[in-house]
C-alpha beads as a LAMMPS data file, in Angstrom:
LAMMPS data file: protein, C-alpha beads

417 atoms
416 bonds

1 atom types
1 bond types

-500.0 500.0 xlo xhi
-500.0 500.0 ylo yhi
-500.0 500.0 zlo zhi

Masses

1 110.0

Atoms # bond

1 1 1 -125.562 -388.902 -5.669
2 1 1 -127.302 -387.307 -3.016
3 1 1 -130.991 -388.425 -1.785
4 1 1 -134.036 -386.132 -1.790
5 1 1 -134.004 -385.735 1.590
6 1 1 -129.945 -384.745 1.681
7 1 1 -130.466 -382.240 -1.083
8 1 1 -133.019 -380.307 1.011
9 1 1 -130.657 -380.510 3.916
10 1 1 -128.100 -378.814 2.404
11 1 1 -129.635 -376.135 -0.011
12 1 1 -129.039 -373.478 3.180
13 1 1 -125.603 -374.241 2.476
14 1 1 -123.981 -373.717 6.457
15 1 1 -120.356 -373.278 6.703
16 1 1 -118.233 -376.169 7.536
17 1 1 -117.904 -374.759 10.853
18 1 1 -121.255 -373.683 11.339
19 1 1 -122.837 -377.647 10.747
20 1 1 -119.987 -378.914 13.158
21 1 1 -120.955 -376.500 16.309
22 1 1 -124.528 -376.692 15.588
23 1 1 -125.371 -379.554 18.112
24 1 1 -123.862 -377.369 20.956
25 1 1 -125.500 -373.995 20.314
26 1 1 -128.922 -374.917 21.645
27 1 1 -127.364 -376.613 24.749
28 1 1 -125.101 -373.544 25.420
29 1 1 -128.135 -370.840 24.988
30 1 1 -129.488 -372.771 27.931
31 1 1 -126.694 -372.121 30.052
32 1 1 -126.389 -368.817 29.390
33 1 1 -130.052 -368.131 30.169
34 1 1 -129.484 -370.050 33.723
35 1 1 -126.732 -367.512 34.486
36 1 1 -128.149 -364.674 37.207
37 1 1 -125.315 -362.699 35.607
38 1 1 -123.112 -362.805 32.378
39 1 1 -121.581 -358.893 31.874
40 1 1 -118.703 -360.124 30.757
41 1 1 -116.811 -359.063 27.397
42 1 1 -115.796 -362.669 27.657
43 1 1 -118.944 -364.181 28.597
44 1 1 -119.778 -367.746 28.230
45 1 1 -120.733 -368.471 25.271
46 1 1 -118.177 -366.290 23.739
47 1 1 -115.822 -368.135 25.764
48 1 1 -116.490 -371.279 24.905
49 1 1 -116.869 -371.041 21.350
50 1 1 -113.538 -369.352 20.988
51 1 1 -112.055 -372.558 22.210
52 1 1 -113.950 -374.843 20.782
53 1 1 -113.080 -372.890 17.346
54 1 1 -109.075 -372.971 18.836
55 1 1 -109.023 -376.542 19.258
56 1 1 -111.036 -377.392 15.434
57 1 1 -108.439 -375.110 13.860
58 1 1 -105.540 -376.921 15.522
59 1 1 -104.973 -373.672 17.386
60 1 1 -102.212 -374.223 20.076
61 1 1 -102.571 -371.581 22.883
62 1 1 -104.418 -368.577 23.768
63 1 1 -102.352 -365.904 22.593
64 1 1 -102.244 -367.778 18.900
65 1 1 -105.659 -367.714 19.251
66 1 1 -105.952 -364.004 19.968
67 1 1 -103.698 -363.596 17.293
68 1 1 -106.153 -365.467 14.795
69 1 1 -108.783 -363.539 16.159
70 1 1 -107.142 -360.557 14.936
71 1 1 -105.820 -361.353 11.929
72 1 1 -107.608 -364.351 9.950
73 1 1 -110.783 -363.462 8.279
74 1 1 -112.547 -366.667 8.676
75 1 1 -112.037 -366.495 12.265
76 1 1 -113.733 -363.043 12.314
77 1 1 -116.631 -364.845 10.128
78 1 1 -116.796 -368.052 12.657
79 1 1 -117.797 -365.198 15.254
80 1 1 -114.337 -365.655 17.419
81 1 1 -114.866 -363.003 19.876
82 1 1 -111.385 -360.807 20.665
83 1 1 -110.195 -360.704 24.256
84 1 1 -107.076 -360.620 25.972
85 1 1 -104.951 -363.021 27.839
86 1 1 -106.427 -362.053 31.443
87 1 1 -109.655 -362.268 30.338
88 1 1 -109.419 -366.085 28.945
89 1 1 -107.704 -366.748 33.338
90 1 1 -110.819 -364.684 34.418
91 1 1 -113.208 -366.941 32.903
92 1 1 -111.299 -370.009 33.526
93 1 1 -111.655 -369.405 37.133
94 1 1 -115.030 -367.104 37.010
95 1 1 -117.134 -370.841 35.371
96 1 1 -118.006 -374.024 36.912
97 1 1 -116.367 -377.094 35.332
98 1 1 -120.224 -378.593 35.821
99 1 1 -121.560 -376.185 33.231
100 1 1 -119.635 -377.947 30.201
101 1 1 -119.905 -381.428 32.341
102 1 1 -123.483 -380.636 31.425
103 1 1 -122.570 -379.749 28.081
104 1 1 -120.997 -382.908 27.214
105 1 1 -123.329 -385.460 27.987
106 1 1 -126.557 -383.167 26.767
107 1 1 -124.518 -383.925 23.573
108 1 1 -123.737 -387.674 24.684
109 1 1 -127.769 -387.800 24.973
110 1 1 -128.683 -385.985 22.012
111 1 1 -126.652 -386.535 19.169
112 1 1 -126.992 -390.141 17.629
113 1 1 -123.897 -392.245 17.205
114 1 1 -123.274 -394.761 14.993
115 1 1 -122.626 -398.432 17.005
116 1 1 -120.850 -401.695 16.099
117 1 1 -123.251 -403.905 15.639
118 1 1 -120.905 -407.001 15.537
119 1 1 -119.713 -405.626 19.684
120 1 1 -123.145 -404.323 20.836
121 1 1 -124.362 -408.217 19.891
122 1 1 -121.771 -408.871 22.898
123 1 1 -122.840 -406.400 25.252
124 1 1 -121.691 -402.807 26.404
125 1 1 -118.334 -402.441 26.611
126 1 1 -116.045 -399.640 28.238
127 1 1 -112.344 -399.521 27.721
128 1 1 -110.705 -397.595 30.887
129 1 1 -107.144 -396.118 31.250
130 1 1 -105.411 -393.073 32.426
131 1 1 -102.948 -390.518 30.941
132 1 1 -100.753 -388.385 31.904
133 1 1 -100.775 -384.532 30.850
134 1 1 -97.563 -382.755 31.953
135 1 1 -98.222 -379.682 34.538
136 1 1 -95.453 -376.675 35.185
137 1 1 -93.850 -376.830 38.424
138 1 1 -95.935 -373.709 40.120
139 1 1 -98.798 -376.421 39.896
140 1 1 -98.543 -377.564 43.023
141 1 1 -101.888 -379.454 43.664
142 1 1 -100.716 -381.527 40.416
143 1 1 -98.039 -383.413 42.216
144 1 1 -95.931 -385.979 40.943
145 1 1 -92.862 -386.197 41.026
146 1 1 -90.039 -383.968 42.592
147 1 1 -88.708 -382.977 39.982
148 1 1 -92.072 -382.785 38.164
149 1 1 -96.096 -382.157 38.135
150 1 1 -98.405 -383.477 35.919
151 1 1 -102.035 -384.303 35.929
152 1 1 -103.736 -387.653 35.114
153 1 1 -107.105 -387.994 32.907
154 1 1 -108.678 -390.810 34.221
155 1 1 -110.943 -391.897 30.616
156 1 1 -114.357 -394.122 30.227
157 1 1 -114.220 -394.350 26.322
158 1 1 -117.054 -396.279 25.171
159 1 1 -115.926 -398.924 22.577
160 1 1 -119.563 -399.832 21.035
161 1 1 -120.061 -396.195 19.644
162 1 1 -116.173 -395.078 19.897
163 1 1 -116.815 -392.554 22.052
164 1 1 -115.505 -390.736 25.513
165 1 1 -118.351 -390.983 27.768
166 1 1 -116.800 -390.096 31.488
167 1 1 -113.458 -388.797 33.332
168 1 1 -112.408 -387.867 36.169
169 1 1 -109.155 -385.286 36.563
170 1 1 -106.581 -385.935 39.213
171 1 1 -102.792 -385.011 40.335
172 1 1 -100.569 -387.360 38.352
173 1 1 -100.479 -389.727 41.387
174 1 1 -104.198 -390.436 41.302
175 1 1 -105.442 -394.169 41.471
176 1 1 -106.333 -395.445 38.564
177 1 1 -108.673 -398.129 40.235
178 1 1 -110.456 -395.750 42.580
179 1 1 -110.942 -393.453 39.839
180 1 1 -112.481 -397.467 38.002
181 1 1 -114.619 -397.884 40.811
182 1 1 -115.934 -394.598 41.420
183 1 1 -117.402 -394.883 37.218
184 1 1 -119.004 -398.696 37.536
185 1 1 -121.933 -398.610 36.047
186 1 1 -124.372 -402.041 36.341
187 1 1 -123.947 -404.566 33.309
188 1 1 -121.507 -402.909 31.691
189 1 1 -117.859 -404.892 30.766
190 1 1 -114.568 -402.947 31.204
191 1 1 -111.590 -403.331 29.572
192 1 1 -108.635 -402.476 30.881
193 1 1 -104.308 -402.971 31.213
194 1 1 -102.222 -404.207 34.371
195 1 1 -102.530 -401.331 35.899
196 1 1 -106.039 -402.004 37.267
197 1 1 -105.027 -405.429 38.732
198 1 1 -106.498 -405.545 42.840
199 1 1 -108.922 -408.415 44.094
200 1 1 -110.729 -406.072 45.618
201 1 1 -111.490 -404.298 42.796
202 1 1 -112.696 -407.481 40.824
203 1 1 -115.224 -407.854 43.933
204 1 1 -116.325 -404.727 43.955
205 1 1 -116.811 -405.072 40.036
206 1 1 -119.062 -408.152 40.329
207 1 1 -120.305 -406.775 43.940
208 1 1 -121.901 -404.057 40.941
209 1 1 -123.390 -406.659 38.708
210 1 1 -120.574 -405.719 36.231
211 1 1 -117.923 -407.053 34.711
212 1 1 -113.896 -407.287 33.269
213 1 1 -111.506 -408.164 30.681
214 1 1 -108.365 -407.163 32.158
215 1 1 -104.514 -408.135 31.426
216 1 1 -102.928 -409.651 34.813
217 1 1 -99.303 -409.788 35.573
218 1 1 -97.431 -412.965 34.433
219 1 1 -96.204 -413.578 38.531
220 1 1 -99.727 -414.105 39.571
221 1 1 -100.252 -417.591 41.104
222 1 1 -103.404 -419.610 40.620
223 1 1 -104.892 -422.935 40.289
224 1 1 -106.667 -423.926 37.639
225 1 1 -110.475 -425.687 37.863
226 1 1 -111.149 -426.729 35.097
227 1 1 -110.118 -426.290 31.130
228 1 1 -112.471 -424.585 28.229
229 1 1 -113.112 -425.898 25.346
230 1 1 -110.867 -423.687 22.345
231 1 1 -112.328 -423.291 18.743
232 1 1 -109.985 -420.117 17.394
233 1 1 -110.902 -419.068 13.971
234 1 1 -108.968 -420.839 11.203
235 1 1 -106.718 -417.804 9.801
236 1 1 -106.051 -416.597 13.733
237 1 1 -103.608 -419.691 14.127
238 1 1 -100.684 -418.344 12.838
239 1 1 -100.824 -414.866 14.559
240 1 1 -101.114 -416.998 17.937
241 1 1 -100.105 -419.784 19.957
242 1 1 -99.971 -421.394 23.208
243 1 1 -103.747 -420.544 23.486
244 1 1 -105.586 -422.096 27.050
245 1 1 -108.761 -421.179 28.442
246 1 1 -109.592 -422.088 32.039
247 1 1 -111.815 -421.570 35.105
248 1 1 -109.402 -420.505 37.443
249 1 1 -108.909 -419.587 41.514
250 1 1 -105.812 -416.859 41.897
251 1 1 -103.748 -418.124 45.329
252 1 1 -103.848 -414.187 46.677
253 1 1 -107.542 -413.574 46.586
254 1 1 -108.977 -414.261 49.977
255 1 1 -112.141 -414.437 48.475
256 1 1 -111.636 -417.394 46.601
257 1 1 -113.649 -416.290 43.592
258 1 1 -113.662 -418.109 40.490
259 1 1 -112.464 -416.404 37.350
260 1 1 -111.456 -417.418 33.572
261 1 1 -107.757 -417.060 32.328
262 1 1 -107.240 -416.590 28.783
263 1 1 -103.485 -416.519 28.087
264 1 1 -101.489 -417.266 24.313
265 1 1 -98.311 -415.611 22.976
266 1 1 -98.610 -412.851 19.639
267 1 1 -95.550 -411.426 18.087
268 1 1 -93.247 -412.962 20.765
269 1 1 -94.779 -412.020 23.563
270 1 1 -96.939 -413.700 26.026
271 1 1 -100.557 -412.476 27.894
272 1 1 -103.201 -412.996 30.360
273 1 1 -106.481 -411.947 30.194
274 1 1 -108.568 -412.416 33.255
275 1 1 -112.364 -411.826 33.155
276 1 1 -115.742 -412.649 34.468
277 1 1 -117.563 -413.013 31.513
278 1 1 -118.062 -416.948 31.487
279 1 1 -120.574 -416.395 28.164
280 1 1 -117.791 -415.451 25.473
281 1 1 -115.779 -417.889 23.025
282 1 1 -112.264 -417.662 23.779
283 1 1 -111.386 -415.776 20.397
284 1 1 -114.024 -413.124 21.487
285 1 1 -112.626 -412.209 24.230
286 1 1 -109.164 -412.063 22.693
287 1 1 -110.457 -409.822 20.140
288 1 1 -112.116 -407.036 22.707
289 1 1 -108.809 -407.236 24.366
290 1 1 -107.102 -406.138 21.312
291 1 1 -109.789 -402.982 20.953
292 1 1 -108.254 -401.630 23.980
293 1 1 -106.018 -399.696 22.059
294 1 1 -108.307 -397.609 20.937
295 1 1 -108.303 -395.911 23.786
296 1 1 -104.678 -394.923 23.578
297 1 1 -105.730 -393.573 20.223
298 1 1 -107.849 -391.151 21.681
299 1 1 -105.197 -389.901 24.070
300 1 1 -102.858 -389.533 21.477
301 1 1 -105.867 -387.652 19.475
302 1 1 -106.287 -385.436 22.161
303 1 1 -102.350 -384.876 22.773
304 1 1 -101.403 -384.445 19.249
305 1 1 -104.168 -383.461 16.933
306 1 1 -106.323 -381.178 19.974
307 1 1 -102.289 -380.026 21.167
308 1 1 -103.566 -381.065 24.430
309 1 1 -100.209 -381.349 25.833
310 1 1 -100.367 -377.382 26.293
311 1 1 -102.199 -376.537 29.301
312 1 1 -104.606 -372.891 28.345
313 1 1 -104.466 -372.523 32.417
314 1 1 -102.991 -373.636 35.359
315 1 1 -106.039 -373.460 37.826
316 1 1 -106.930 -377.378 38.974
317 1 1 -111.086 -375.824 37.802
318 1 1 -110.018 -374.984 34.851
319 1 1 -107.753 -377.739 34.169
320 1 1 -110.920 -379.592 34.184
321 1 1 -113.049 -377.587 32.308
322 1 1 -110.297 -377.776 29.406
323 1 1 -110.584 -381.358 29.705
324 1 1 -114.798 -381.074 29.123
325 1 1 -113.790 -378.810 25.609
326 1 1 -111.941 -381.762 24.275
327 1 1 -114.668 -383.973 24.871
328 1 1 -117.209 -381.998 23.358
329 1 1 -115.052 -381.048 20.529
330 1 1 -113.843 -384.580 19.853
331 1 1 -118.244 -385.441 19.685
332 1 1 -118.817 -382.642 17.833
333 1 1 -116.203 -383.479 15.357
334 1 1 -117.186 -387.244 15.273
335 1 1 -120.765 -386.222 15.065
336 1 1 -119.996 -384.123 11.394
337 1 1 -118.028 -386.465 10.223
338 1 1 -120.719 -389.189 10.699
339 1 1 -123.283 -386.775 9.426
340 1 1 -120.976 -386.048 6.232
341 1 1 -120.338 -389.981 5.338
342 1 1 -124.705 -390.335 5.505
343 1 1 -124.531 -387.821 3.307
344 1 1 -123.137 -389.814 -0.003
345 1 1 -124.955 -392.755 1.166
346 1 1 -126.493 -393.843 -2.497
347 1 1 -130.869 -393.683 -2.276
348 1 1 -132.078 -397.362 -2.274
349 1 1 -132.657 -398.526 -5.858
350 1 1 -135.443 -400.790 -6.267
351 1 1 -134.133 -404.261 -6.286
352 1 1 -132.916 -403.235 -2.980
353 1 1 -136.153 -402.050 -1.572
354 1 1 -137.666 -405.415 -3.311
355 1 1 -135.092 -407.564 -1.187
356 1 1 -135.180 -406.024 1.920
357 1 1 -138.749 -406.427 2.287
358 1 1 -138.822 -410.292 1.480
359 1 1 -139.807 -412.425 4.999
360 1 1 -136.039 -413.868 6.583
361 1 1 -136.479 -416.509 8.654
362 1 1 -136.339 -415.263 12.520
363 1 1 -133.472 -416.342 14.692
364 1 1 -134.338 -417.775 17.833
365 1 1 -134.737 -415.235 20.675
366 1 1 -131.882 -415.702 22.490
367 1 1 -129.537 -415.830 19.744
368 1 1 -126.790 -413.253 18.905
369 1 1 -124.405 -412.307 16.123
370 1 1 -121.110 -413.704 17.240
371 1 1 -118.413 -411.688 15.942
372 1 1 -117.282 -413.186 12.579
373 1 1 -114.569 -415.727 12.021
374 1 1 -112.381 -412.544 10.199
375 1 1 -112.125 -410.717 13.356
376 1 1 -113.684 -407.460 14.180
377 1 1 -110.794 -405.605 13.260
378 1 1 -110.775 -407.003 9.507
379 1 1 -114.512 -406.796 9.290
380 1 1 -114.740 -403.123 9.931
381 1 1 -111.414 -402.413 7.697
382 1 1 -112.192 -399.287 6.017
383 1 1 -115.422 -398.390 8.053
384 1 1 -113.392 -397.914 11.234
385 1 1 -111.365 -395.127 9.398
386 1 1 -114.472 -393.606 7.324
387 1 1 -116.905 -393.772 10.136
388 1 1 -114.956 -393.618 13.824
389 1 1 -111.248 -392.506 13.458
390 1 1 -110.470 -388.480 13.804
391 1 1 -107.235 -388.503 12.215
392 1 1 -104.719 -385.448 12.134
393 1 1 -105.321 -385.883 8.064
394 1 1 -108.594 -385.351 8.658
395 1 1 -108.587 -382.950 10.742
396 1 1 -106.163 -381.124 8.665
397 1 1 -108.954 -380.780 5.754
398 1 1 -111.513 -379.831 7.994
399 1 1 -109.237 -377.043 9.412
400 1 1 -108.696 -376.120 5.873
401 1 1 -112.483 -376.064 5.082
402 1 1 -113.949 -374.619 7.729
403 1 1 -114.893 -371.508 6.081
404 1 1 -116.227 -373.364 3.001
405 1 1 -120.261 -374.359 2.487
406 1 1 -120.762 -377.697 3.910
407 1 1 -122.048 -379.044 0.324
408 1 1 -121.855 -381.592 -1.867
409 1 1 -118.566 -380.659 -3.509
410 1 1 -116.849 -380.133 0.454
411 1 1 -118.803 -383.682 1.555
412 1 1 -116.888 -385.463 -1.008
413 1 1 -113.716 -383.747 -0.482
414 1 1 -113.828 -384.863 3.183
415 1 1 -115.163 -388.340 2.743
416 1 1 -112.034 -388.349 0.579
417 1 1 -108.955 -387.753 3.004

Bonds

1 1 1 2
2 1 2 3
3 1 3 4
4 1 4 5
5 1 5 6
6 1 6 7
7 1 7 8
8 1 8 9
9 1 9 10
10 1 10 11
11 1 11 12
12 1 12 13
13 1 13 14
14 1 14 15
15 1 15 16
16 1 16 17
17 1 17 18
18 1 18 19
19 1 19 20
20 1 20 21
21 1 21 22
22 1 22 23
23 1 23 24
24 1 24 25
25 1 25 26
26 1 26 27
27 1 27 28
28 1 28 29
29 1 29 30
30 1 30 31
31 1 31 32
32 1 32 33
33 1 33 34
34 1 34 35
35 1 35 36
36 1 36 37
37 1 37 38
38 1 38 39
39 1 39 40
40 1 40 41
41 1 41 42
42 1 42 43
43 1 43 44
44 1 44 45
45 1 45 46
46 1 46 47
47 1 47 48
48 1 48 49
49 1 49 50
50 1 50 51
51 1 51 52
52 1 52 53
53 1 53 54
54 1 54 55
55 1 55 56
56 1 56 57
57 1 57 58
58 1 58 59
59 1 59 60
60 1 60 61
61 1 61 62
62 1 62 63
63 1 63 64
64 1 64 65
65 1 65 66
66 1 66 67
67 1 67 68
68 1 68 69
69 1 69 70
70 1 70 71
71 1 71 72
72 1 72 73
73 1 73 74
74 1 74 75
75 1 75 76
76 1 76 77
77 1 77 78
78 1 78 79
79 1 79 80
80 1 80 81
81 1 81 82
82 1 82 83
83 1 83 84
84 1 84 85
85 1 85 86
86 1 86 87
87 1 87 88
88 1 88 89
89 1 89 90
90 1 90 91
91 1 91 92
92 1 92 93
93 1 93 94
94 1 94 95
95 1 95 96
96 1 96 97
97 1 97 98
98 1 98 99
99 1 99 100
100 1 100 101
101 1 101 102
102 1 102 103
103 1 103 104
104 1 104 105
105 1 105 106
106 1 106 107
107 1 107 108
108 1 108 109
109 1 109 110
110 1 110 111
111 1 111 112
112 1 112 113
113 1 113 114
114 1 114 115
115 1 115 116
116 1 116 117
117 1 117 118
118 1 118 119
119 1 119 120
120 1 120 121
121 1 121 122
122 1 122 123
123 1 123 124
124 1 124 125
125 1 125 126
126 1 126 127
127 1 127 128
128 1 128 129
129 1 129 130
130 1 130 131
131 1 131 132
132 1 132 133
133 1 133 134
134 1 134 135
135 1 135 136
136 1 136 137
137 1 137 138
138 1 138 139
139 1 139 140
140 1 140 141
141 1 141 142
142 1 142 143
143 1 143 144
144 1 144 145
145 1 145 146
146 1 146 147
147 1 147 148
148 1 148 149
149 1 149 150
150 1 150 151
151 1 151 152
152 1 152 153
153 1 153 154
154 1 154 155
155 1 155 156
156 1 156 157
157 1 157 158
158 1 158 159
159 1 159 160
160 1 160 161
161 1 161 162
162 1 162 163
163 1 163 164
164 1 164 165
165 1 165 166
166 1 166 167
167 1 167 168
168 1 168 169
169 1 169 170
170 1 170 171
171 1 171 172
172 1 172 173
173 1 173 174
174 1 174 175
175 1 175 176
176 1 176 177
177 1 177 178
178 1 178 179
179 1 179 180
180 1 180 181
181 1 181 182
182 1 182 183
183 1 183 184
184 1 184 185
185 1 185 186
186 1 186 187
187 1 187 188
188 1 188 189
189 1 189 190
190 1 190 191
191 1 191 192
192 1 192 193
193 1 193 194
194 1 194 195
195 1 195 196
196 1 196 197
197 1 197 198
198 1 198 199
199 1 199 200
200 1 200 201
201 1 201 202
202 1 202 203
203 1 203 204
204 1 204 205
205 1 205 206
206 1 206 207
207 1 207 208
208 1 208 209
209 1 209 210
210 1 210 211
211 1 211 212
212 1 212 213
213 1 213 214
214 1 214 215
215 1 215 216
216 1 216 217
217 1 217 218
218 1 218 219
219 1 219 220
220 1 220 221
221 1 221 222
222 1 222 223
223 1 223 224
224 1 224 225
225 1 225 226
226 1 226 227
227 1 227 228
228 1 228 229
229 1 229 230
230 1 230 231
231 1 231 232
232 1 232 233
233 1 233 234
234 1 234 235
235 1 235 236
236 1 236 237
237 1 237 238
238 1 238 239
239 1 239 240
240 1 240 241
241 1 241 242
242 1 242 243
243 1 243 244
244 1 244 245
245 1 245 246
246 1 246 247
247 1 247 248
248 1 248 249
249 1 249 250
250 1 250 251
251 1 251 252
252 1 252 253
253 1 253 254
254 1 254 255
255 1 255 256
256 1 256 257
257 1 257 258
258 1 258 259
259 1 259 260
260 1 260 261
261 1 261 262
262 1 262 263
263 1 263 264
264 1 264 265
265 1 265 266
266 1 266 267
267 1 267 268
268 1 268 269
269 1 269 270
270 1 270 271
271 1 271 272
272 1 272 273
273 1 273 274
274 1 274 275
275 1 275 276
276 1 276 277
277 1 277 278
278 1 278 279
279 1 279 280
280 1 280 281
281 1 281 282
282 1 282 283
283 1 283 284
284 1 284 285
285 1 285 286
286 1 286 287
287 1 287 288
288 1 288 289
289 1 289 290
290 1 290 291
291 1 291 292
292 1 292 293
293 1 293 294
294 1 294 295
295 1 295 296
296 1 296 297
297 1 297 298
298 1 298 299
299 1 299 300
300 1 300 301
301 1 301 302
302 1 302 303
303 1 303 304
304 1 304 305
305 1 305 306
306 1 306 307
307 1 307 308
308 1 308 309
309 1 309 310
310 1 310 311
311 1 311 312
312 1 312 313
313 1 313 314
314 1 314 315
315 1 315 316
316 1 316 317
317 1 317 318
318 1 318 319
319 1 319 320
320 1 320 321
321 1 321 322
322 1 322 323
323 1 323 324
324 1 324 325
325 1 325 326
326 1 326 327
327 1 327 328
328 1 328 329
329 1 329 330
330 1 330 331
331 1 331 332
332 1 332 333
333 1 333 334
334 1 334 335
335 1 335 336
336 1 336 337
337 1 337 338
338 1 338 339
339 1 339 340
340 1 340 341
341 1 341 342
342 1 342 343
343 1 343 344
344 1 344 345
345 1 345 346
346 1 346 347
347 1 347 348
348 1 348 349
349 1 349 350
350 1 350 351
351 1 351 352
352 1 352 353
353 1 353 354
354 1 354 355
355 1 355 356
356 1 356 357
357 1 357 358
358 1 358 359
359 1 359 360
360 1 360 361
361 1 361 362
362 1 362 363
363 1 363 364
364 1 364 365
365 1 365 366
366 1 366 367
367 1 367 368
368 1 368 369
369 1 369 370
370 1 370 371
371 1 371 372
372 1 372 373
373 1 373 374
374 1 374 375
375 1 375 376
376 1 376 377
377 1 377 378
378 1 378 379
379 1 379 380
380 1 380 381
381 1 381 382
382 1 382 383
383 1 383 384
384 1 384 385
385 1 385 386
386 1 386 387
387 1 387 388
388 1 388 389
389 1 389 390
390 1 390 391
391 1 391 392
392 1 392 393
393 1 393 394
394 1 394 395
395 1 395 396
396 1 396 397
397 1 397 398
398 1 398 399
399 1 399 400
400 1 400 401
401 1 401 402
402 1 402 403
403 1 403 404
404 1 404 405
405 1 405 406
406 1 406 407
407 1 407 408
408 1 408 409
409 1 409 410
410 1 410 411
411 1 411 412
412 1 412 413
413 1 413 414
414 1 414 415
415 1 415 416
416 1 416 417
C-alpha cells in the first residue's frame, strides 16, 4: 500500500524514463544557459540526453543509437534527438569534459543516498582501484602495450552510500598510487589491493590525516611490536584460520612507522591486511576488506550492463567525458531505484508510532554501533540487492519499462526483479 504522501507523488504519472532523468534536467538547463553559444543541431543538452537515454536502454554504439532514434517509438517519445555520426565526434570534441564533471557531483550533492548505517558507525570509507578499458591502436596517447592501447579509470567508489564519487582517466600505464594520492581527502579510510603497496604512499596518507586498509604482498619483511588481542565472531571460525593481529614495523620503510598487520587464511588462501586504523576490532577490519569487491562490481557494471567496453570516441576529451555519462547514469539509475523501493514502504501503523516514541535509554557519547557479530555482508542480505546493486536483471526491466507510467503497478514490477 502506498502512503498519502506517495499517492500524491505519483498521480502525474511520469514515464519511467522521465522520473529517472529528472534529477539531471535542472542541472543541465544551467549549463546550457552558461553557454555564450549553443547553434548546434546537436547541442548540449540534446547531446547528452541521447546518451544518457543510449546507455539506460543498453544501447551499444552510436550508430545503434541513431538507428533507435529512427525507428523505435519510445525513443521518439523520450525526446532522442536524430543526428548523424559526425555530429556525435563534433560534440565530443566541441564540450569540455568539466561541464558533466560539474554535472556529476551537482547530482553527488543533490540527490540523497541511502547509507549503511552499520559502516558509517565506523567512519567514511573509500574503496580505490583501477580498470582497464581497451583503446584501438590509432589511440596513440592511450599507450600500453606494443601490441596494444588501452586506457585506465582510476575509481573513488564510496562504500558507505555505494556510490562512485571521483576518477581520474589515464593511458593504460597510469599509476595507480599517484592517481591515490592526487584524491586523499582528510579523515577518510581507503581501501584498496596490492597494487597500491609504496611506503611513501602510506606517509603521505597519514601525512593527510587519512587513513588505509590495504592487502600487502606476502614477501614483505617486518618485525612485529607487539600482539592484539583477537575476539572473531563465533560463526566466522570456520570460514577462517590462522588469524594474528599485531603492531608491526615493515624492515623497508625508512621511516620506521608503526602499522597493524592483520593476516588469516579463507578458502585456502592466505592475506595481509595492513592499516592505520589502530581503533577497529580485528573482525572489522576483515570485514571492510572483504567490501572491496564491490568495487569490481561496479567496473563490471559499467563494462557489461553500460557496454562500456565500446569506446563512442576516440578523442582522450571525450574519452573522459564518456566516462562522466556513466557516472551520472549509474546515480541516476541508483537514485530511481532508491526512490521506487520508498515507494512500497508500508505507512506506520499505530503501535509503531506508539513504540517509536517511548524514551530509550541514551548510549554514552562516544559510543558506536559496532558492526554485528553476523557480519555486514549477512546483515544487509537482501537490502544490498533491493537497495544498492544495479544488476543487468534489473536493468533489463527498466529498459523494458521505460516508456511505461512510473506507478504503482510499474513500482512493484521493479521492486520485483
Amino acid at each position: 500500500m502506498l502512503n498519502k504522501q506517495s499517492t500524491l507523488s505519483l498521480m502525474s504519472h511520469p514515464s519511467v524514463y522521465q522520473a529517472i532523468v529528472s534529477p539531471l534536467l535542472p542541472l543541465l538547463r544551467e549549463e546550457v544557459a552558461q553557454l555564450k553559444s549553443d547553434d548546434y543541431s546537436l547541442s548540449l543538452y540534446c547531446f547528452s540526453m541521447n546518451l544518457c537515454y543510449a546507455i539506460i536502454a543498453g544501447i551499444r554504439s552510436i550508430r545503434l543509437l541513431i538507428t533507435e532514434a529512427k525507428t523505435s517509438k519510445d525513443a521518439q517519445e523520450a525526446g532522442i534527438t536524430l543526428a548523424s555520426p559526425s555530429m556525435y565526434s563534433e560534440a565530443f570534441c566541441r564540450y569540455d569534459p568539466l561541464v558533466f564533471k560539474r554535472l556529476f557531483l551537482g547530482l553527488l550533492d543533490q540527490l540523497s543516498f541511502k547509507e549503511i548505517p552499520e559502516i558509517n558507525a565506523l567512519g567514511r570509507f573509500i574503496l580505490m582501484d583501477g580498470s582497464i578499458f581497451p583503446a584501438i591502436k590509432t589511440m596513440e596517447w592511450a599507450s600500453y602495450k606494443q601490441t596494444a592501447n588501452g586506457i585506465k579509470l582510476h575509481l573513488s567508489f564510496e562504500l558507505n552510500r555505494m556510490i562512485p564519487v571521483q576518477f581520474i582517466s589515464t593511458d593504460a600505464n597510469g599509476s595507480e598510487k599517484k592517481a591515490l594520492q592526487s584524491l586523499l581527502e582528510k579523515g577518510t579510510t581507503y581501501i584498496a589491493d596490492r597494487g597500491y603497496i609504496a611506503f611513501a604512499l602510506f606517509e603521505q596518507i597519514e601525512k593527510q590525516s587519512a587513513f588505509f586498509i590495504i592487502r600487502v604482498k606476502s614477501n614483505m619483511g617486518y618485525t612485529v611490536q607487539n600482539a592484539v588481542s583477537i575476539q572473531l565472531p563465533e560463526n566466522w571460525q570456520k570460514h577462517l584460520s590462522k588469524v594474528t593481529d599485531s603492531h608491526i614495523l615493515f624492515t623497508g620503510d625508512q621511516q620506521k612507522n608503526s602499522y597493524r598487520l592483520i593476516t588469516f587464511k579463507a578458502l585456502g588462501e592466505t592475506y595481509r591486511i595492513a592499516t592505520n586504523r589502530f581503533d577497529l576490532q580485528t573482525h572489522e577490519i576483515i570485514m571492510l576488506y572483504a567490501y572491496r569487491w564491490q568495487i569490481e562490481l561496479f567496473f563490471r557494471c559499467i563494462k557489461r550492463c553500460f557496454n562500456g567496453l565500446h569506446l563512442w570516441t576516440h578523442h582522450q576529451k571525450g574519452i573522459e567525458i564518456q566516462f562522466y555519462l556513466y557516472l551520472i547514469t549509474y546515480l541516476l539509475l541508483l537514485n530511481f531505484k532508491q526512490r521506487s523501493h520508498d515507494q512500497l514502504d508500508e505507512p506506520e501503523t499505530t503501535e509503531e508510532a506508539v513504540a517509536r516514541a517511548k524514551p530509550t535509554k541514551k548510549k554514552p557519547m562516544n559510543t558506536v554501533t559496532r558492526t554485528p557479530e553476523c557480519g555486514i555482508v549477512t546483515l544487509l542480505g537482501d537490502k544490498l540487492k533491493g537497495i544498492w546493486k544495479i544488476g543487468i536483471h534489473w536493468l533489463k526491466a527498466v529498459k523494458n519499462c521505460l516508456a511505461s507510467p512510473w506507478d504503482l503497478e510499474t513500482i512493484k514490477l521493479l521492486n520485483s526483479v
